[in-house]
N, C-alpha and C positions, 0 to 999 in steps of 0.2 A: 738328972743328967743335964749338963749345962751345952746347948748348943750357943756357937758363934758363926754369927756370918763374915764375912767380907769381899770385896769385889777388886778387882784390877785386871789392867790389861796384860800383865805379865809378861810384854813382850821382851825379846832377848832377857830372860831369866838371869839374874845377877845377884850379886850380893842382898843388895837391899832387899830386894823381892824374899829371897830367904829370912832375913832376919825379921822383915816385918811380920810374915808367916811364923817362924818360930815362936816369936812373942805373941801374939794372935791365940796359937795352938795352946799356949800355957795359962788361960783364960778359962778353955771349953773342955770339955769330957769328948763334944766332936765339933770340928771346926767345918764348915763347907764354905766354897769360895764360889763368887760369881766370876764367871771371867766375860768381859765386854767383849762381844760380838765385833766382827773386821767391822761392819758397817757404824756400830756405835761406837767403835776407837776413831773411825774415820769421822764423824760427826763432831769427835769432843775436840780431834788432836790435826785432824785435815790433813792425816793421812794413815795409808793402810800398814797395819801391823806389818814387821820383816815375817813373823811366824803368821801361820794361818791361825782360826780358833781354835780349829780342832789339834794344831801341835799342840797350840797351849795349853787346853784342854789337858791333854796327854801330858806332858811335863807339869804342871799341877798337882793333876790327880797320881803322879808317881811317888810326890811325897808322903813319906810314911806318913808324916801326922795329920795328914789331910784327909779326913773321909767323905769326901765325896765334892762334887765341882758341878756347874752349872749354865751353861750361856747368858748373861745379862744382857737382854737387848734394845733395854731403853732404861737411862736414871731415872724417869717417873714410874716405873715400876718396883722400884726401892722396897714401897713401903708393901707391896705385892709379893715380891718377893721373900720379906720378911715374914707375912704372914703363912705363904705357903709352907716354908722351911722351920716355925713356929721356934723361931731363934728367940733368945734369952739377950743375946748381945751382939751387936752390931760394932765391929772395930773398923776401921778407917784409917789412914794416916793421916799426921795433923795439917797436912795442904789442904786436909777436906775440914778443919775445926770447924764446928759451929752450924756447918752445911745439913747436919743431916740432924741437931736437936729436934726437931719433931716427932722423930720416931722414940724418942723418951717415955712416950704413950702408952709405943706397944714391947718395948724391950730397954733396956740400958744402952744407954751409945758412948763409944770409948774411943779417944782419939790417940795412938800413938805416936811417937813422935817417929820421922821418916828416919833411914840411912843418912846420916851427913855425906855430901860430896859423889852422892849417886844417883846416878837417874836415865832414862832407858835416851833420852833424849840426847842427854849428852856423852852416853855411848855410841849412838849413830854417829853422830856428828865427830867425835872422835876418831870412829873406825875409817870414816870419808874423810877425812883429815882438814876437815873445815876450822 
């Protein structure tokens, strides 16, 4: 059985988020995803998720091909997490290229490429009409 991890903040859930997920799932026998903690979104991005963890948690873990989901609560625990979850493949989008080869060690690491033209950031900003 091939597991695959991967991690995001999923907030306001969108296209992209779907697609990267779907490709992701077409990898693994089971896919589980970290989802970053309000505080470790707020740490990376300086500011708090519009959803809480626990929605995103919940919208996440509602997709069929996802079996099962996680709180990530700090990126130094990566390679921790990898080993708990005794993942095969670690997938990422490619704004993380290169970021996480280390973990080559203990699993395969795969960069896909993002959604063109999507991104949670410039949905806010959108919806405020900045």
């Amino acid at each position: 059985m091939k597991r695959v991890l991967t991690f995001g903040t999923f907030d306001i859930f969108h296209y992209g988020h779907l697609k990267i997920l779907e490709r992701a799932a077409k990898y693994a026998d089971e896919l589980i995803v970290g989802i970053s903690s309000d505080k470790l979104n707020f740490n990376k991005k300086g500011r708090t998720p519009v959803y809480s963890e626990d929605e995103r948690m919940k919208i996440i873990s509602s997709l069929n091909f996802v079996n099962g989901v996680f709180l990530e609560e700090s990126l130094e625990l990566k390679k921790e997490y990898l080993l708990k979850y005794d993942a095969d493949m670690l997938i990422m989008g490619d704004d993380w290229a290169g970021k996480f080869d280390e973990f080559n060690e203990i699993c395969q690491v795969q960069y896909l490429p993002r959604t063109p033209d999507v991104s949670t950031t410039e949905l806010i900003q959108r919806i405020k009409g900045i």
